[in-house]
Structures are given as structure tokens and as C-alpha cells.
PDB file with SEQRES, HELIX, SHEET and CRYST1 records, atoms N, CA, C and O in Angstrom:
SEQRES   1 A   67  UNK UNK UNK UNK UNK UNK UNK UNK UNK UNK UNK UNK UNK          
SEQRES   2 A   67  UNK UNK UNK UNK UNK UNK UNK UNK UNK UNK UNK UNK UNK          
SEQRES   3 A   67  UNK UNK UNK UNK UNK UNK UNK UNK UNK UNK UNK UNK UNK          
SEQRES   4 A   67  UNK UNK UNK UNK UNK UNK UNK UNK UNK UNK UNK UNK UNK          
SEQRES   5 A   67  UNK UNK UNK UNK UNK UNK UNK UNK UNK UNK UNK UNK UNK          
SEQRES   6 A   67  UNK UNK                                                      
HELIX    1 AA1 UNK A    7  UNK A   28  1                                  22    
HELIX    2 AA2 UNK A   37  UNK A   44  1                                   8    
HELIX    3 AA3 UNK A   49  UNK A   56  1                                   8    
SHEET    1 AA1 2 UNK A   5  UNK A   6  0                                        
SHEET    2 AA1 2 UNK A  59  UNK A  60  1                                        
CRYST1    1.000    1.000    1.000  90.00  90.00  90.00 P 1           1          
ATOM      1  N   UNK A   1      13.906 -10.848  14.812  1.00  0.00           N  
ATOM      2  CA  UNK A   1      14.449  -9.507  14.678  1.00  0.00           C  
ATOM      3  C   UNK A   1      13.812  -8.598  15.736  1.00  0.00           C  
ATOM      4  O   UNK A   1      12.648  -8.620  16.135  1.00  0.00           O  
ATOM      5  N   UNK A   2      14.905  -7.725  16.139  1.00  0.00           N  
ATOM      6  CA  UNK A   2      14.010  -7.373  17.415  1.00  0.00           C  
ATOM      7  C   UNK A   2      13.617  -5.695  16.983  1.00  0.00           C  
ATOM      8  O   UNK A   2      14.181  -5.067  16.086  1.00  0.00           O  
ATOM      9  N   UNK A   3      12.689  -5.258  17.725  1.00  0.00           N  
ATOM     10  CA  UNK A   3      12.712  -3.812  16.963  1.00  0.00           C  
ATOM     11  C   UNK A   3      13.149  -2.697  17.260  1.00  0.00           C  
ATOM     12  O   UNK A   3      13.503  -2.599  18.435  1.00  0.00           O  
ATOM     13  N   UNK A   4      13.274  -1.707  16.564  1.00  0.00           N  
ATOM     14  CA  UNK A   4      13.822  -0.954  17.103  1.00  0.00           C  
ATOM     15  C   UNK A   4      13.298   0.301  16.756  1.00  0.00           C  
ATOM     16  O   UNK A   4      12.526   0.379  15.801  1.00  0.00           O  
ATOM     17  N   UNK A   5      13.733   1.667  17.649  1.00  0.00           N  
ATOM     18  CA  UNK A   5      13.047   3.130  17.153  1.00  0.00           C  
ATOM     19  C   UNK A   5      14.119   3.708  17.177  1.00  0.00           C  
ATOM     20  O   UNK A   5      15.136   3.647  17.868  1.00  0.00           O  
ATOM     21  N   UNK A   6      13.524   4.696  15.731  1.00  0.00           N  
ATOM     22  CA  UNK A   6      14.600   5.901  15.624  1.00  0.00           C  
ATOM     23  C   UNK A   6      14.823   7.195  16.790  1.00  0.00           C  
ATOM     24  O   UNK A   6      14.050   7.298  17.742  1.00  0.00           O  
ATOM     25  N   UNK A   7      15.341   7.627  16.696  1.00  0.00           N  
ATOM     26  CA  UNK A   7      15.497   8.910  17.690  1.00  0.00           C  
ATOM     27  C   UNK A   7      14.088  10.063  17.436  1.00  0.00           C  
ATOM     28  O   UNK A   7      13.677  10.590  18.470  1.00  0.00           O  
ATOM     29  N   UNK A   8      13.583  10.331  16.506  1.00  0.00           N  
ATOM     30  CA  UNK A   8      12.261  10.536  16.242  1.00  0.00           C  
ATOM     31  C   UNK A   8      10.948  10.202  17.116  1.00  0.00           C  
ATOM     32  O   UNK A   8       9.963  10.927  17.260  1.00  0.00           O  
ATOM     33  N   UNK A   9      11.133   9.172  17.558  1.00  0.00           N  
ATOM     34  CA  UNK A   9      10.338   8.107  17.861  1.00  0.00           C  
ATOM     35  C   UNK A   9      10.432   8.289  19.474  1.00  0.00           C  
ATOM     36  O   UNK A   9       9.486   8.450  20.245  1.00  0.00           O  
ATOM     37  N   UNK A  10      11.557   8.233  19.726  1.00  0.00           N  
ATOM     38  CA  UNK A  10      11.883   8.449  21.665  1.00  0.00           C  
ATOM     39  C   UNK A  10      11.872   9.854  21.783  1.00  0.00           C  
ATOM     40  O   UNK A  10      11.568  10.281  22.897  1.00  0.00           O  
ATOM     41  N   UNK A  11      12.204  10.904  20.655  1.00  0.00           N  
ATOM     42  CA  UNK A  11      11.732  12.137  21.223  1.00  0.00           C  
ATOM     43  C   UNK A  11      10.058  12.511  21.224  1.00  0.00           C  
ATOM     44  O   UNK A  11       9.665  13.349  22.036  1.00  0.00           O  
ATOM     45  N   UNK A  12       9.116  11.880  20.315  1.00  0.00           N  
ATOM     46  CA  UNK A  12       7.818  11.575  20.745  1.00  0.00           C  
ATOM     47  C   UNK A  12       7.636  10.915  21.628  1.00  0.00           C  
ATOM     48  O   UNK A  12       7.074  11.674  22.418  1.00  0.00           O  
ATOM     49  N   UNK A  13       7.729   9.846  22.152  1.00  0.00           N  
ATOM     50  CA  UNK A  13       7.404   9.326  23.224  1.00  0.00           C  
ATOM     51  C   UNK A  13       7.684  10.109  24.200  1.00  0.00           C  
ATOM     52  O   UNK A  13       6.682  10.551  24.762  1.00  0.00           O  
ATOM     53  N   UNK A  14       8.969  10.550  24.739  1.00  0.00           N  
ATOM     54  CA  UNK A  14       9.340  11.906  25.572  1.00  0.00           C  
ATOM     55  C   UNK A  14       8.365  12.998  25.476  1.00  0.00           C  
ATOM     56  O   UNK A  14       7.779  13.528  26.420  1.00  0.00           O  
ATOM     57  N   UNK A  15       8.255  13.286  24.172  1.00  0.00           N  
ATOM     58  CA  UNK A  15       7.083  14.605  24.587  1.00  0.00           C  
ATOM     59  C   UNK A  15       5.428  14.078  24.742  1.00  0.00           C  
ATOM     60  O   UNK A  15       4.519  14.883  24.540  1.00  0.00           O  
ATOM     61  N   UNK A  16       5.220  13.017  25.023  1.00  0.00           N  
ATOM     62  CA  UNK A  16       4.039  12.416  25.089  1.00  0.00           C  
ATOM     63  C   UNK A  16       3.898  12.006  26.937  1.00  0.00           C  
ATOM     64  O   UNK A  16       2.858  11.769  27.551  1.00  0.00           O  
ATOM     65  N   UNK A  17       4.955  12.028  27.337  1.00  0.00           N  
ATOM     66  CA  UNK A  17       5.276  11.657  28.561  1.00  0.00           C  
ATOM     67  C   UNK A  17       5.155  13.003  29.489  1.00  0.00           C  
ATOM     68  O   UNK A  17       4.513  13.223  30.516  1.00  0.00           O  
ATOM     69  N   UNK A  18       6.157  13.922  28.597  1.00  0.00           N  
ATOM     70  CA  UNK A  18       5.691  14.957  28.943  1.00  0.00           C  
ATOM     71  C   UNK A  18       4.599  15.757  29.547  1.00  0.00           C  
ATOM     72  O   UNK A  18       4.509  16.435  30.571  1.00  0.00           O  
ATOM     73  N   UNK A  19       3.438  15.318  28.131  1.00  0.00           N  
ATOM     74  CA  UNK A  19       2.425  16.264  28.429  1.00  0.00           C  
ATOM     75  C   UNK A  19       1.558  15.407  29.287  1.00  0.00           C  
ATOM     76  O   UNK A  19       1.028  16.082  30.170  1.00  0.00           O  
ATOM     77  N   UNK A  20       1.178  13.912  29.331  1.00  0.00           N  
ATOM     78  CA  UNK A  20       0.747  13.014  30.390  1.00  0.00           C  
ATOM     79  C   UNK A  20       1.463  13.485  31.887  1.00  0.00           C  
ATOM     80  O   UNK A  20       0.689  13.316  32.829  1.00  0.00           O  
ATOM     81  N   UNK A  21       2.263  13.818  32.113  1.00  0.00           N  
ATOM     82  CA  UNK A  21       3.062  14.463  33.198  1.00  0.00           C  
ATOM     83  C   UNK A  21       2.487  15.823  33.788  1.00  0.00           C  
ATOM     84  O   UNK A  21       2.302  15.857  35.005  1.00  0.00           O  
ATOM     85  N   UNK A  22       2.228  16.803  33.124  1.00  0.00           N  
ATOM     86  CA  UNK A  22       1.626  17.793  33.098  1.00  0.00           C  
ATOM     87  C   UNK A  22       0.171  17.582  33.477  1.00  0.00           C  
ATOM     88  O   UNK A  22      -0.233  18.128  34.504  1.00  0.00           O  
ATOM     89  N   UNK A  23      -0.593  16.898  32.803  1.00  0.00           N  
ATOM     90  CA  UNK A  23      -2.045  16.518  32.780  1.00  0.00           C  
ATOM     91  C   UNK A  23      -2.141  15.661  34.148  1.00  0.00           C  
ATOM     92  O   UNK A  23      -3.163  15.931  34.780  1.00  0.00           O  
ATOM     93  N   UNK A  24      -1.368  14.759  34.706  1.00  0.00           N  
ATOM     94  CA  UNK A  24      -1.244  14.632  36.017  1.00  0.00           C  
ATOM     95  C   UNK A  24      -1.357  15.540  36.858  1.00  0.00           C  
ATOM     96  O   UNK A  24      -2.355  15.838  37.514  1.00  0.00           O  
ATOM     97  N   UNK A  25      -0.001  16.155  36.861  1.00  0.00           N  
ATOM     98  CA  UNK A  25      -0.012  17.351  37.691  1.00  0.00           C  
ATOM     99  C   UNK A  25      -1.349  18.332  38.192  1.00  0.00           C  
ATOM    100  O   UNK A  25      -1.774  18.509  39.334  1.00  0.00           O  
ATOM    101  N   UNK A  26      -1.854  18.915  36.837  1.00  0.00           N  
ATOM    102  CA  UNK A  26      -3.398  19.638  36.783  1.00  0.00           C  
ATOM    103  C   UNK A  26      -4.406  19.076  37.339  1.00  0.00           C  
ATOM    104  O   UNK A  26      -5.386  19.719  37.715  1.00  0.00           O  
ATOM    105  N   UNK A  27      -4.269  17.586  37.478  1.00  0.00           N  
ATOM    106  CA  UNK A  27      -5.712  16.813  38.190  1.00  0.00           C  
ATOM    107  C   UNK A  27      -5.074  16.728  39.546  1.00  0.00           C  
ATOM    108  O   UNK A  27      -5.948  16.876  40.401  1.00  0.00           O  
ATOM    109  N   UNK A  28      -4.214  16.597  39.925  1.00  0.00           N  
ATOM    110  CA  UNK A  28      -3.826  16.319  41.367  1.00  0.00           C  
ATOM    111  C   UNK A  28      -4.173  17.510  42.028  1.00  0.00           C  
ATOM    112  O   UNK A  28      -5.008  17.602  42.927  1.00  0.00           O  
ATOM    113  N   UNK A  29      -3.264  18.741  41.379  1.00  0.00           N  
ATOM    114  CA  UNK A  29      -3.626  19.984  42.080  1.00  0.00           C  
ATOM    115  C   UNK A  29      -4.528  21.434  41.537  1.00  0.00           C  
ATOM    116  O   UNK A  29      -4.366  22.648  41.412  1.00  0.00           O  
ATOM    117  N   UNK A  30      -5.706  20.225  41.297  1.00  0.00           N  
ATOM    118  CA  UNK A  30      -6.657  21.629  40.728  1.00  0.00           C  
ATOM    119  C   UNK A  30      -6.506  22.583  42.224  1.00  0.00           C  
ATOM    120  O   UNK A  30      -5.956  22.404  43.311  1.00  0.00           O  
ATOM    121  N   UNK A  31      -7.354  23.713  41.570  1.00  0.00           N  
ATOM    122  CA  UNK A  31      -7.599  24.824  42.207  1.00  0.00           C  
ATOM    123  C   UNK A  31      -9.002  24.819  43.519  1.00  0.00           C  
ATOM    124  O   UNK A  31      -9.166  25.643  44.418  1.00  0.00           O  
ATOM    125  N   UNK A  32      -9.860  23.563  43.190  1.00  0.00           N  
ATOM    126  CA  UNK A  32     -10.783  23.306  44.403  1.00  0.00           C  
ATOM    127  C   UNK A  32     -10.349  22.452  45.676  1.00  0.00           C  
ATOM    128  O   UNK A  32     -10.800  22.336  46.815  1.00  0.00           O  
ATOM    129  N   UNK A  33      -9.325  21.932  45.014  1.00  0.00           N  
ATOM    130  CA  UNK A  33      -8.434  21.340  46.560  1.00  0.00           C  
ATOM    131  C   UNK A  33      -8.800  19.917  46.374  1.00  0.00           C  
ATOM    132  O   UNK A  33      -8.068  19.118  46.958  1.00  0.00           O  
ATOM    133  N   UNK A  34     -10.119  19.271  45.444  1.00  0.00           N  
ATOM    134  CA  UNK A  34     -10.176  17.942  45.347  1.00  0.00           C  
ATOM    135  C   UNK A  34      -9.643  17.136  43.974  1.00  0.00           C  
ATOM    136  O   UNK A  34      -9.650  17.670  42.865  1.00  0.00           O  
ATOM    137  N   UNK A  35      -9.271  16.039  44.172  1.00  0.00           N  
ATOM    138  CA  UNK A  35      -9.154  15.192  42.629  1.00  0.00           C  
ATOM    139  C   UNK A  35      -9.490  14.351  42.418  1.00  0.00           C  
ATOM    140  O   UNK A  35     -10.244  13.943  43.301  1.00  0.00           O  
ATOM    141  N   UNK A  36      -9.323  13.447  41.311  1.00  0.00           N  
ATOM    142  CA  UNK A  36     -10.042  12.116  40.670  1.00  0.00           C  
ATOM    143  C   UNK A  36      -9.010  11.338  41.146  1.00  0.00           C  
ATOM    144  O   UNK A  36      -8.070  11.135  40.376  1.00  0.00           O  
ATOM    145  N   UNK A  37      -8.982  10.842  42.289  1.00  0.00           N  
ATOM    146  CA  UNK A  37      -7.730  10.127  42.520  1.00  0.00           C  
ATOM    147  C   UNK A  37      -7.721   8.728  41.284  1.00  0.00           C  
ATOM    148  O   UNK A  37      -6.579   8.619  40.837  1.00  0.00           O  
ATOM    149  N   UNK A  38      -8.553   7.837  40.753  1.00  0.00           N  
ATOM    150  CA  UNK A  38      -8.739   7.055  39.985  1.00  0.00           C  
ATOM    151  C   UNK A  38      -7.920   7.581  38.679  1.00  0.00           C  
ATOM    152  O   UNK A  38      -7.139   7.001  37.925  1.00  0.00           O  
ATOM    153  N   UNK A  39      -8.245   8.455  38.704  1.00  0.00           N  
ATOM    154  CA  UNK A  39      -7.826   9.145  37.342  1.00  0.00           C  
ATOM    155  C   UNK A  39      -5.938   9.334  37.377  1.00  0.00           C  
ATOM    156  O   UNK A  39      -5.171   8.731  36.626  1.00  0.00           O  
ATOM    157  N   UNK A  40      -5.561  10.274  38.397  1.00  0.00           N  
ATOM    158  CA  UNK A  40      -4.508  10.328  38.765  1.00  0.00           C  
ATOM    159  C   UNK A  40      -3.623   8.610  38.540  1.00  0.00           C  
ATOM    160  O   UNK A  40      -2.584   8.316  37.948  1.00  0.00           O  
ATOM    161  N   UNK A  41      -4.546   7.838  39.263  1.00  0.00           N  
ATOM    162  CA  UNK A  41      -3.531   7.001  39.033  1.00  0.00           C  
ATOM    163  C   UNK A  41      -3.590   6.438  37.794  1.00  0.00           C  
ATOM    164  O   UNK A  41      -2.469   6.015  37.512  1.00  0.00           O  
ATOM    165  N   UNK A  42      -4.368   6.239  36.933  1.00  0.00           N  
ATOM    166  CA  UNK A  42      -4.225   6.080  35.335  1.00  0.00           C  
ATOM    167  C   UNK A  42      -3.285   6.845  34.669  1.00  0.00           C  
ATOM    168  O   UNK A  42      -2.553   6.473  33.751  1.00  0.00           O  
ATOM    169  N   UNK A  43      -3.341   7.803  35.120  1.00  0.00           N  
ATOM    170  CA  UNK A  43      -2.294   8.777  34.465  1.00  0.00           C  
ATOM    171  C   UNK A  43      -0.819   8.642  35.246  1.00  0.00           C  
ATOM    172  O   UNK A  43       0.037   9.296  34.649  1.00  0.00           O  
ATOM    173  N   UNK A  44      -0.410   8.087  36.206  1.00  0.00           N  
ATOM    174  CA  UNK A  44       0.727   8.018  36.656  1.00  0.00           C  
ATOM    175  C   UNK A  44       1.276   6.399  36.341  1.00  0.00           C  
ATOM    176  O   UNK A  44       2.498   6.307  36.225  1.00  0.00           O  
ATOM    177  N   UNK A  45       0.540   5.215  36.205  1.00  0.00           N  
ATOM    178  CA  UNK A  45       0.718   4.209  35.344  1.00  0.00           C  
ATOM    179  C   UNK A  45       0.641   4.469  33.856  1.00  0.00           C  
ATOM    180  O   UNK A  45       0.933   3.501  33.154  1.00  0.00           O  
ATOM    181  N   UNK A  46       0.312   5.566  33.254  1.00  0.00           N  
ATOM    182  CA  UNK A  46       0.126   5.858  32.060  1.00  0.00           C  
ATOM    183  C   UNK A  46       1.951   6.547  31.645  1.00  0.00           C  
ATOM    184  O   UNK A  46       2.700   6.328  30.693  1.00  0.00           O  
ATOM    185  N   UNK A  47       2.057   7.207  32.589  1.00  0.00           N  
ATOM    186  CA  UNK A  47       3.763   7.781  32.525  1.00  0.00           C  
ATOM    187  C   UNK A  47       4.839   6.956  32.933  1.00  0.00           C  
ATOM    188  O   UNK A  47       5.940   7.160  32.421  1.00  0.00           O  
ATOM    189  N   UNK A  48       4.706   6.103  33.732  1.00  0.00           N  
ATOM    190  CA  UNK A  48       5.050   4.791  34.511  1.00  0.00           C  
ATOM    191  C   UNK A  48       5.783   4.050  33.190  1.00  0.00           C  
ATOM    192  O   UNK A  48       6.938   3.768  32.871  1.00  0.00           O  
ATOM    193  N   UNK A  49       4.360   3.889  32.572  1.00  0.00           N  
ATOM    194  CA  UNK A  49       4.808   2.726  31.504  1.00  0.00           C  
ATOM    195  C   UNK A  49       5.238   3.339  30.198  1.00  0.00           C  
ATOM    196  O   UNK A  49       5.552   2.401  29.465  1.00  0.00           O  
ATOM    197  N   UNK A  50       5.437   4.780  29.413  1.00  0.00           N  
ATOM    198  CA  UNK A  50       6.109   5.255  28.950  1.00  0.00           C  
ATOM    199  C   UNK A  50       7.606   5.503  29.249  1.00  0.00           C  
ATOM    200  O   UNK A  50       8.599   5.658  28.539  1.00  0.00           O  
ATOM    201  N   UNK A  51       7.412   5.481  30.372  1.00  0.00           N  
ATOM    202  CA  UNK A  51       8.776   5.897  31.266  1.00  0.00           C  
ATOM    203  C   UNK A  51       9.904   4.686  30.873  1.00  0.00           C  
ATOM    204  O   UNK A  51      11.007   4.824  30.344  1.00  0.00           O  
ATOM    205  N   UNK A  52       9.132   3.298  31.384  1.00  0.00           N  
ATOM    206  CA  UNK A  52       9.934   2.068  30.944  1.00  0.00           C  
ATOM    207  C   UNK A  52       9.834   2.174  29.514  1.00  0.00           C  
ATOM    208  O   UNK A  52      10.979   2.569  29.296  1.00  0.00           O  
ATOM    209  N   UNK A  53       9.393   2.119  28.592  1.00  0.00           N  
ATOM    210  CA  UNK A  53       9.356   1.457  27.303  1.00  0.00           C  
ATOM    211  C   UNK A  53      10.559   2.687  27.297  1.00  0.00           C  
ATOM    212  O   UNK A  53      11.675   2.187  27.440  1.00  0.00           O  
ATOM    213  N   UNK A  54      10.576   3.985  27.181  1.00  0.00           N  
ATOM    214  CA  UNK A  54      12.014   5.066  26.671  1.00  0.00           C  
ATOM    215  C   UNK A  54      13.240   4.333  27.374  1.00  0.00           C  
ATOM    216  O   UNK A  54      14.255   4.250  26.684  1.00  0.00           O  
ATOM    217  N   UNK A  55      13.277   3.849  28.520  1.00  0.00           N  
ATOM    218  CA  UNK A  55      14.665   3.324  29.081  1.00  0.00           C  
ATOM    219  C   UNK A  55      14.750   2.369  28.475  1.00  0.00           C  
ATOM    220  O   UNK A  55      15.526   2.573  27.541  1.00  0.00           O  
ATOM    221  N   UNK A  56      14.391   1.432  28.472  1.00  0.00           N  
ATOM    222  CA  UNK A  56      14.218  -0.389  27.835  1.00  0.00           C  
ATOM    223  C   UNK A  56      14.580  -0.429  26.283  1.00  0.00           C  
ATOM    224  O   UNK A  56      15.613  -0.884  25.791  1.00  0.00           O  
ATOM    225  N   UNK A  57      13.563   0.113  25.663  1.00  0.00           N  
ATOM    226  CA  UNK A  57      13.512   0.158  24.323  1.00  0.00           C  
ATOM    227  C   UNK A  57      14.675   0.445  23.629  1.00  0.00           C  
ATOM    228  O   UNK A  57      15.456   1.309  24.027  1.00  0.00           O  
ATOM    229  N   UNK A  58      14.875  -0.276  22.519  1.00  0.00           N  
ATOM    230  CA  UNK A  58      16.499   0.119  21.614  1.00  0.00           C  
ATOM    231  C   UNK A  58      15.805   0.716  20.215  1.00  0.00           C  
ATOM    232  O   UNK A  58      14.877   0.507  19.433  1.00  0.00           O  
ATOM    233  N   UNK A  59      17.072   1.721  20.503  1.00  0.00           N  
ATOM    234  CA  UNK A  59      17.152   3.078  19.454  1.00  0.00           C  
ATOM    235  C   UNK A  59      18.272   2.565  18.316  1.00  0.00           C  
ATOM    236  O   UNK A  59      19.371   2.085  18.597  1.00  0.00           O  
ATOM    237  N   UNK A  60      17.922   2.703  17.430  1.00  0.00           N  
ATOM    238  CA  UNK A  60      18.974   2.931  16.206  1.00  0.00           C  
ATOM    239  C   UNK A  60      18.879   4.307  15.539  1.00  0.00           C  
ATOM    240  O   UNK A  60      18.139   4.885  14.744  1.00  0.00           O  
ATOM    241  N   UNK A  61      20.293   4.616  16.446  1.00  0.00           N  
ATOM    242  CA  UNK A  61      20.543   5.527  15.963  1.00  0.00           C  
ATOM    243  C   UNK A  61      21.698   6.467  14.704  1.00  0.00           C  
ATOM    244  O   UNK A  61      22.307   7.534  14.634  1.00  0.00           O  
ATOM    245  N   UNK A  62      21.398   4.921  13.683  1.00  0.00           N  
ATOM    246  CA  UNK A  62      21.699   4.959  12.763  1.00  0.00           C  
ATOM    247  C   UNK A  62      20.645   4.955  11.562  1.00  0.00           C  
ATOM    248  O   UNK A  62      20.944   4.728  10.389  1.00  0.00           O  
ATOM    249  N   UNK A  63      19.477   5.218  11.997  1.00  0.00           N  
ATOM    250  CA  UNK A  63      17.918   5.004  11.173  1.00  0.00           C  
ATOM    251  C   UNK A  63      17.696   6.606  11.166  1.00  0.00           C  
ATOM    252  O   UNK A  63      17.595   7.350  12.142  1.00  0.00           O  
ATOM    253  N   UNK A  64      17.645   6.949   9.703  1.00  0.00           N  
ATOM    254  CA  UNK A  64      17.318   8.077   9.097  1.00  0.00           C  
ATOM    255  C   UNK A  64      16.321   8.729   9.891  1.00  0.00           C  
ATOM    256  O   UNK A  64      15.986   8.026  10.844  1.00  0.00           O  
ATOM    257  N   UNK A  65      15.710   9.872   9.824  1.00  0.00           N  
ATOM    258  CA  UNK A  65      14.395  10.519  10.446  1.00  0.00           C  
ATOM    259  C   UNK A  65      13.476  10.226   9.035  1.00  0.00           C  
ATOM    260  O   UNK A  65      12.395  10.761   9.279  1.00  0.00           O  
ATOM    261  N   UNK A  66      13.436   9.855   8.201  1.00  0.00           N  
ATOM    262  CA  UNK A  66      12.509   9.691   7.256  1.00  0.00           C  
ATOM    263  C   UNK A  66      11.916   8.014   7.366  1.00  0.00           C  
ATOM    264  O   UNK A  66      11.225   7.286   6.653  1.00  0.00           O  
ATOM    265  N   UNK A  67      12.355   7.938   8.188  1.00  0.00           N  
ATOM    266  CA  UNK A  67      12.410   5.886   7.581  1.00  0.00           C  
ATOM    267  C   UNK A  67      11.761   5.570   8.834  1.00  0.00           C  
ATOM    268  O   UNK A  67      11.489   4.402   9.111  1.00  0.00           O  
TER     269      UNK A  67                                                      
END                                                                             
């Protein structure tokens, strides 16, 4: 059985992507002009691979928001 997420579920992941997106952004372009490039890229493989699992992943979107 393969699994699946409700629409609940991909709109968290979306807003989790989100704010990993954001938190990128802030380390790349702090305000001293330098960054954690190490870091950056954790965080851009970190959105990377959220990014795939929301496209890839199957939604039933016939699964209640309670369930």
C-alpha cells in the first residue's frame, strides 16, 4: 500500500519550505556581507528535498482534514 498525504499535510510541508526558504535567504544575505556558505547549502538541500517529496508525493484528496 503506498502512502499517501492529505492536503493538510502538503500545505505544511509548503509552509515548512517556505520558511527554510526564507532562513536561506537571511544567511546568504546578512547585512555584514559574509555567510556560512556550509550552512547555506544545508539549507538549500534542505528545500531541495522538500521541494521533491511536494511534487512526487501522492495526495488524497479525498482524506478528511481530521484523519
Amino acid at each position: 500500500m503506498l502512502m499517501s498525504h492529505s492536503v493538510e499535510e502538503v500545505y505544511t510541508k509548503s509552509k515548512v519550505l517556505h520558511e527554510k526558504a526564507i532562513e536561506l535567504h537571511r544567511e546568504r544575505y546578512r547585512v555584514q556581507g559574509t555567510y556560512d556558505k556550509t550552512r547555506c547549502q544545508f539549507l538549500l538541500d534542505d528545500v531541495r528535498s522538500l521541494a521533491r517529496d511536494i511534487e512526487r508525493g501522492l495526495v488524497d484528496l479525498d482524506r478528511d482534514f481530521s484523519k
